[in-house]
C-alpha positions as CSV (number, residue, x, y, z in Angstrom):
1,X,0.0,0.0,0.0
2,X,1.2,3.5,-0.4
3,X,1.6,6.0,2.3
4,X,-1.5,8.4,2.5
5,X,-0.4,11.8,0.9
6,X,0.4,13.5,4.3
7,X,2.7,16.1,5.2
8,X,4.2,14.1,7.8
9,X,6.9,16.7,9.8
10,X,4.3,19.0,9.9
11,X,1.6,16.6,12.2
12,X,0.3,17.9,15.1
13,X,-0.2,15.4,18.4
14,X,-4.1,15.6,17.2
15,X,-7.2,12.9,16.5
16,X,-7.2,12.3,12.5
17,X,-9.5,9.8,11.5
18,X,-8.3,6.5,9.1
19,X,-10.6,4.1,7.5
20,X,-10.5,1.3,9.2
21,X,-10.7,0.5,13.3
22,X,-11.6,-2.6,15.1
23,X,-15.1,-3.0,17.0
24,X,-16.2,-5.8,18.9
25,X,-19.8,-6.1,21.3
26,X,-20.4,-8.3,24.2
27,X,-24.1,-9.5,25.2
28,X,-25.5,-12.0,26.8
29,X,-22.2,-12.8,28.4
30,X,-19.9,-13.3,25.1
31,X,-18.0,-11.0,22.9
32,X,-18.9,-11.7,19.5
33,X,-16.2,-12.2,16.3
34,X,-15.6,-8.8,16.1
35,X,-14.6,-7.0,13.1
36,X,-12.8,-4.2,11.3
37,X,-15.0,-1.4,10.1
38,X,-15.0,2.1,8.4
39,X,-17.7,3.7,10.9
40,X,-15.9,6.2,13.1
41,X,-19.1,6.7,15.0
42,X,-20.5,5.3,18.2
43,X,-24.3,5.0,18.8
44,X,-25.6,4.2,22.1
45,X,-28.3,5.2,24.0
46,X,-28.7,8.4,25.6
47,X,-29.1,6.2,29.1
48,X,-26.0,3.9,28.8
49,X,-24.0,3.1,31.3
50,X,-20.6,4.7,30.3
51,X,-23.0,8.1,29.9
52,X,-24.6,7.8,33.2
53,X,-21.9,6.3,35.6
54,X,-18.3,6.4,33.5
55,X,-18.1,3.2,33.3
56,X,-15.1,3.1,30.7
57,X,-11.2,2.1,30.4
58,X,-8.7,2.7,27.7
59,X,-5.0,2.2,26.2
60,X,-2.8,4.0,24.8
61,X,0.3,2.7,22.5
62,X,1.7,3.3,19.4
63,X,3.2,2.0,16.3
64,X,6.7,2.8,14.4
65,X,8.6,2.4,11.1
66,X,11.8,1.2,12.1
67,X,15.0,2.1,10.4
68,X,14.8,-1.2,8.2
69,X,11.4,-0.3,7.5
70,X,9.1,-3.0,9.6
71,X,6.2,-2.0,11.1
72,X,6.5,-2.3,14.7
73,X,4.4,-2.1,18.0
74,X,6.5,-1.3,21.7
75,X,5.7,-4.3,24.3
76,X,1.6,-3.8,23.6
77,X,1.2,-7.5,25.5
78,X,1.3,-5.0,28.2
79,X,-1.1,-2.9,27.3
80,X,-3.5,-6.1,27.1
81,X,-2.4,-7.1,30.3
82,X,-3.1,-3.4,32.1
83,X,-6.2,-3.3,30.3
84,X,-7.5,-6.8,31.8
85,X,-6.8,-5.3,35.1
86,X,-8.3,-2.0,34.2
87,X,-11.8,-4.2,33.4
88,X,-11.4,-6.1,36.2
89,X,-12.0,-3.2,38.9
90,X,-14.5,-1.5,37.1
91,X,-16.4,-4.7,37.4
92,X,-16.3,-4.9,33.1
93,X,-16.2,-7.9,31.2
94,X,-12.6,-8.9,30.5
95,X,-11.1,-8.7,26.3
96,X,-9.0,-11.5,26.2
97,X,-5.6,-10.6,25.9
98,X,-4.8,-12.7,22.9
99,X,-8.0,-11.2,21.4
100,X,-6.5,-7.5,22.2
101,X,-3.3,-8.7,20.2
102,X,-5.4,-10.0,17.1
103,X,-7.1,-6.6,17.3
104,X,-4.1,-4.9,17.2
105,X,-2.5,-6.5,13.9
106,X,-5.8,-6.2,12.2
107,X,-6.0,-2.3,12.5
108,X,-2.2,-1.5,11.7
109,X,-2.2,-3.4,8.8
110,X,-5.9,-2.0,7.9
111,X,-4.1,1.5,8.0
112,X,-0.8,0.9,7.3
113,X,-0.4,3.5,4.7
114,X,-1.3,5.7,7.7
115,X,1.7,4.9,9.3
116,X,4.1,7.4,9.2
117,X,7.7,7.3,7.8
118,X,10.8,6.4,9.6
119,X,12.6,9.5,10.6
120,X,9.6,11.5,10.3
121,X,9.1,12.7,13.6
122,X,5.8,11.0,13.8
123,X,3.9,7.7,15.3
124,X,0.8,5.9,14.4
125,X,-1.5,6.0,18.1
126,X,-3.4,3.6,19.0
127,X,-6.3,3.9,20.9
128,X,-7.9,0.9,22.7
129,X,-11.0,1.1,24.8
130,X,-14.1,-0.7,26.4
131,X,-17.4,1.0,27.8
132,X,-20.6,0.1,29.4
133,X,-23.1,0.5,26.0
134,X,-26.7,-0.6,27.4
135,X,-29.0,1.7,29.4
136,X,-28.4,1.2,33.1
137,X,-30.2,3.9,35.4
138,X,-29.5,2.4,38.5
139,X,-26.0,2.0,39.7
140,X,-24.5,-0.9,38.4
141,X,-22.3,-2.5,36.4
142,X,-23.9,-2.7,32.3
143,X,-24.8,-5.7,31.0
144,X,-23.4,-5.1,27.5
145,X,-20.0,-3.7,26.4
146,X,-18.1,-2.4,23.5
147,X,-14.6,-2.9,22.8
148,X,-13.3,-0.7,20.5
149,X,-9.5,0.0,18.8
150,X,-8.9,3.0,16.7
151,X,-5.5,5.2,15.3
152,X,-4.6,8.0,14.2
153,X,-1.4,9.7,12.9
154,X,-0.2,12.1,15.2
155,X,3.5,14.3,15.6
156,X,6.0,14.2,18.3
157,X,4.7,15.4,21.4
158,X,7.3,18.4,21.0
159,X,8.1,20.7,18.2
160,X,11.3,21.4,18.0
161,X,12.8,19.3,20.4
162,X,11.7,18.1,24.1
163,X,12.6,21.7,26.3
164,X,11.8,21.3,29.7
165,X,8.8,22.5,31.6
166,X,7.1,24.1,34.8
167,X,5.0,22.2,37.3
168,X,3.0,22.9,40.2
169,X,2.1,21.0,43.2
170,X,-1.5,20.8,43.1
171,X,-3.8,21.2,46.0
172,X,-6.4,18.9,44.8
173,X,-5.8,15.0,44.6
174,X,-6.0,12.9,41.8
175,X,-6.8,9.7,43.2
176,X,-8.3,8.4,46.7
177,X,-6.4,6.0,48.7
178,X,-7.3,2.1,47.4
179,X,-9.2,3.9,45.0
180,X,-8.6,3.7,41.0
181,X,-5.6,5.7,40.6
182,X,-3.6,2.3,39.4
183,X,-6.2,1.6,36.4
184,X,-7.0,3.2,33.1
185,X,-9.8,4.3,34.1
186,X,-11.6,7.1,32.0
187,X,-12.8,8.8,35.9
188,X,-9.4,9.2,36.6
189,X,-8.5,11.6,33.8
190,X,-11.8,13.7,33.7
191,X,-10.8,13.8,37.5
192,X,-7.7,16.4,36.4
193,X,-9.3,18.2,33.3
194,X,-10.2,21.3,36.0
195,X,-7.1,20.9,37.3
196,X,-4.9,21.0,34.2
197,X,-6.7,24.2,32.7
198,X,-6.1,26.0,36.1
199,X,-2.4,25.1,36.1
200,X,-2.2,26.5,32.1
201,X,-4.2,29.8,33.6
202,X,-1.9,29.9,36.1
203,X,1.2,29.4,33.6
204,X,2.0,25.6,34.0
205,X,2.3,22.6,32.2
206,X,1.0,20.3,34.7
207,X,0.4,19.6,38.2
208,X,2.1,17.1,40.5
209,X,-0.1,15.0,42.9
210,X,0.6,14.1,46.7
211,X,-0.6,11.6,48.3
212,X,-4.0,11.9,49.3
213,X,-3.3,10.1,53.3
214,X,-0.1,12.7,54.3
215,X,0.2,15.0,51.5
216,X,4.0,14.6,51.5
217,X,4.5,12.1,49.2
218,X,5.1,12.6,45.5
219,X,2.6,10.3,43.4
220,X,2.4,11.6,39.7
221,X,0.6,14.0,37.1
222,X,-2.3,13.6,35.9
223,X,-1.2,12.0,32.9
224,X,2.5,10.8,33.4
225,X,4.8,8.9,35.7
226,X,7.6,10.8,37.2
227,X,11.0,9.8,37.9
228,X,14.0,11.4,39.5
229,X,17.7,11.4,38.9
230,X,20.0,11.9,42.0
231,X,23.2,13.9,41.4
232,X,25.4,10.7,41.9
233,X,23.1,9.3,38.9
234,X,21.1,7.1,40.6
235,X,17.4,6.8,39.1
236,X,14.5,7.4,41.9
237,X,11.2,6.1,40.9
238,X,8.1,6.7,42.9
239,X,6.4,3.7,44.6
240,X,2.7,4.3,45.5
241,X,-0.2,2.1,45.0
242,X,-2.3,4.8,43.6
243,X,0.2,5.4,40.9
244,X,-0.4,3.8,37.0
245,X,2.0,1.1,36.4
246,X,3.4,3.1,33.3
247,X,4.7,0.6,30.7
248,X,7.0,3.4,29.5
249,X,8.4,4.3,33.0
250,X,9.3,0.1,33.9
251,X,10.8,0.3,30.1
252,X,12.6,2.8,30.9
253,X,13.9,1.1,34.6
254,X,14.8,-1.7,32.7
255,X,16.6,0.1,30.2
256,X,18.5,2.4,33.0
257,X,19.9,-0.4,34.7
258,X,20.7,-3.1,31.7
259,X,21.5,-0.4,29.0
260,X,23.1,2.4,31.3
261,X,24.4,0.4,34.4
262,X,22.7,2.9,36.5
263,X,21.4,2.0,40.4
264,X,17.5,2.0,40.0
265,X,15.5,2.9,43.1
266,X,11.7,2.3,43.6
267,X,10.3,3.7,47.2
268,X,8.1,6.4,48.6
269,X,9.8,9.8,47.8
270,X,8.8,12.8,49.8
271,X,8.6,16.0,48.7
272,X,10.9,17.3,51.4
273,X,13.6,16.0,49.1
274,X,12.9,16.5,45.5
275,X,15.0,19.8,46.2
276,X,18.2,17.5,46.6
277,X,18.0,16.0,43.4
278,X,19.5,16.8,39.8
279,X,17.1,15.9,37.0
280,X,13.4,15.5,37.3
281,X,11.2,14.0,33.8
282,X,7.8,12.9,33.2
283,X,7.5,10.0,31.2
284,X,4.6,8.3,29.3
285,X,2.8,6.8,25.5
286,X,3.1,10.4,24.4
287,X,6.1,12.1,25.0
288,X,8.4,9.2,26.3
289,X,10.1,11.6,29.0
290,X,8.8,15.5,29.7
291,X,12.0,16.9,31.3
292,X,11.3,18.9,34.2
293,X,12.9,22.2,34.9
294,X,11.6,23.6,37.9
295,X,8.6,22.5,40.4
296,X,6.6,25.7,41.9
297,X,5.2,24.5,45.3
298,X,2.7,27.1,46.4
299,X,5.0,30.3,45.5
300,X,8.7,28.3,46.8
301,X,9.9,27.4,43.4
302,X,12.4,23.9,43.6
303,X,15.2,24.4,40.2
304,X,16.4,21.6,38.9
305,X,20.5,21.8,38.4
306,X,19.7,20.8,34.8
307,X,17.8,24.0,33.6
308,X,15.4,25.0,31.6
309,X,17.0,24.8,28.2
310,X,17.5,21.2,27.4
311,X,17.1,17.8,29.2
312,X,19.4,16.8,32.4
313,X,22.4,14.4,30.4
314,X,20.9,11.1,32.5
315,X,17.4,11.4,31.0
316,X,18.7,12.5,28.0
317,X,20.3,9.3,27.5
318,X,17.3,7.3,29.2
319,X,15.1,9.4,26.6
320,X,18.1,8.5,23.6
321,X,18.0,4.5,24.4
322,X,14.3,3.9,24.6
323,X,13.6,5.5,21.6
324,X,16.8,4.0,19.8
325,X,15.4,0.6,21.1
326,X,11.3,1.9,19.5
327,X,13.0,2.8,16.2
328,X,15.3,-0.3,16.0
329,X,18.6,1.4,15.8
330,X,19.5,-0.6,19.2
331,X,18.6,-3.9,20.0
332,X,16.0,-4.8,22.0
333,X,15.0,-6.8,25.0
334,X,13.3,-10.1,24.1
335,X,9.9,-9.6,23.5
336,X,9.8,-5.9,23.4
337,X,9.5,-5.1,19.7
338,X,5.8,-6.9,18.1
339,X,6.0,-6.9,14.6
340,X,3.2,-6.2,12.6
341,X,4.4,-6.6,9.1
């Protein structure tokens, strides 16, 4: 197939619809064959479940052209796997997980020719995600489900180059203790949309969360991990049970000790000490790692040694070896790279 007539380095990090997605429905306790299909559109009724209660989960991954010119999908066996869990504690029928990976390689290859061009700048998203579809008015869990997988051609998450930004410790809290705050859970992000416009009012790019118990412990943004870099080089990652188990952020562990030979820590981290540290990055689907250049904490603003011009040398080279691994211009773990075709 030939590549869609797209001016690829100019894509924004925006929805463009493709011809083809997956869709599959589950009633009376089955999913059916599913299918691929060119219907963008979702009809439900005006009382279903996902509508009245948010009964809804999601995924987020994407595909590459690697530098020998496969098309290629980063570890999404653990996108399956989060997304089973995700169903599983908002009471939702589970997708199996080998049926997630079918799904997959039938919409990449449906839109292959939307996949961009190696050395582009730009990714193919992919957008998994289940809802409650039949009317439920009383609170419960639906009785019939949609699973759906869409993608869309999108840019790098930053123009120019990945310069780092401002964040704010937030006064609200983005998840409640044994709460959902470790699932894909649709709640959890509508949870920070007032939050996130207030922090761009206020001149920030995103808000850091506390603990909701103490308030002294740093959990993450609203739509990232976060990770720290000691100035001995040592790799702090924050532990929490409220915090998304980031597939980029344990890539990016794996790749800091194997790749780098750097000591990888996973505990509690206070906020008392993110001052002592050197480098501070947000990492996720989108952007891989958001360097960090300064935290503002109520008015007391914490600077990171590394600045606000370019990304701290440690998570530059974190950033440099994952996506050298995505691209294929470094070998990868086994089982990291899925190829589609």
């Amino acid at each position: 197939m030939a590549k869609k007539d797209i001016d690829w380095s100019n894509l924004g990090f925006a929805y463009m619809p493709t011809e083809a997605r997956y869709v599959s429905n589950y009633k009376n306790g089955a999913w059916d064959d599913g299918e691929i299909t060119g219907d963008s559109n979702v009809v439900i009724n005006e009382c279903a479940c996902v509508l009245q209660y948010a009964q809804t989960c999601f995924e987020g991954l994407k595909a590459y052209t690697t530098e020998d010119g496969h098309i290629v999908t980063f570890r999404p066996d653990l996108n399956a796997e989060r997304m089973v869990n995700s169903a599983i504690r908002l009471e939702m029928p589970v997708f199996p997980q080998e049926r997630f990976m079918d799904a997959l390689e039938k919409v990449v290859k449906a839109n292959a020719d939307y996949v961009p061009p190696y050395g582009s700048g730009a990714t193919l998203y992919i957008r998994p995600f289940m809802f409650g579809s039949n009317a439920v008015i009383g609170v419960k869990p639906a009785d019939e489900y949609q699973f759906r997988m869409f993608v869309t051609p999108v840019g790098p998450y930053f123009k120019g180059g990945a310069k780092p930004i401002s964040v704010r410790i937030s006064d609200l809290d983005r998840a409640a203790p044994h709460g959902t705050g470790h699932i894909k859970a649709g709640l959890n992000y509508a949870m920070s949309l007032y939050n996130i416009v207030d922090a761009h009012k206020a001149g920030f790019d995103e808000n850091i969360y506390l603990d909701p118990q103490t308030r002294t412990k740093i959990e993450e943004t609203g739509g990232a991990n976060i990770l720290f870099v000691t100035k001995d080089e040592e790799l702090i990652v924050p532990k929490s049970d409220s915090i998304l188990p980031s597939i980029t952020r344990r890539s990016l562990v794996e790749v800091a000790e194997t790749y780098l030979g750097l000591k990888v820590t996973e505990r509690e981290v206070t906020l008392a000490e993110v001052e002592d540290f050197a480098e501070c990055g947000l990492c996720g689907t989108a952007a891989v790692i958001s360097p960090v250049g300064k935290i503002n904490d109520h008015g007391r603003e914490i600077c990171f040694p590394s600045g606000m011009e370019e990304m701290g040398p440690v998570t530059k080279k974190l950033y440099d070896t994952l996506t050298g691994i995505q691209m294929g211009r470094l070998e990868a773990p086994k089982g990291w790279i899925h190829v589609i075709e």
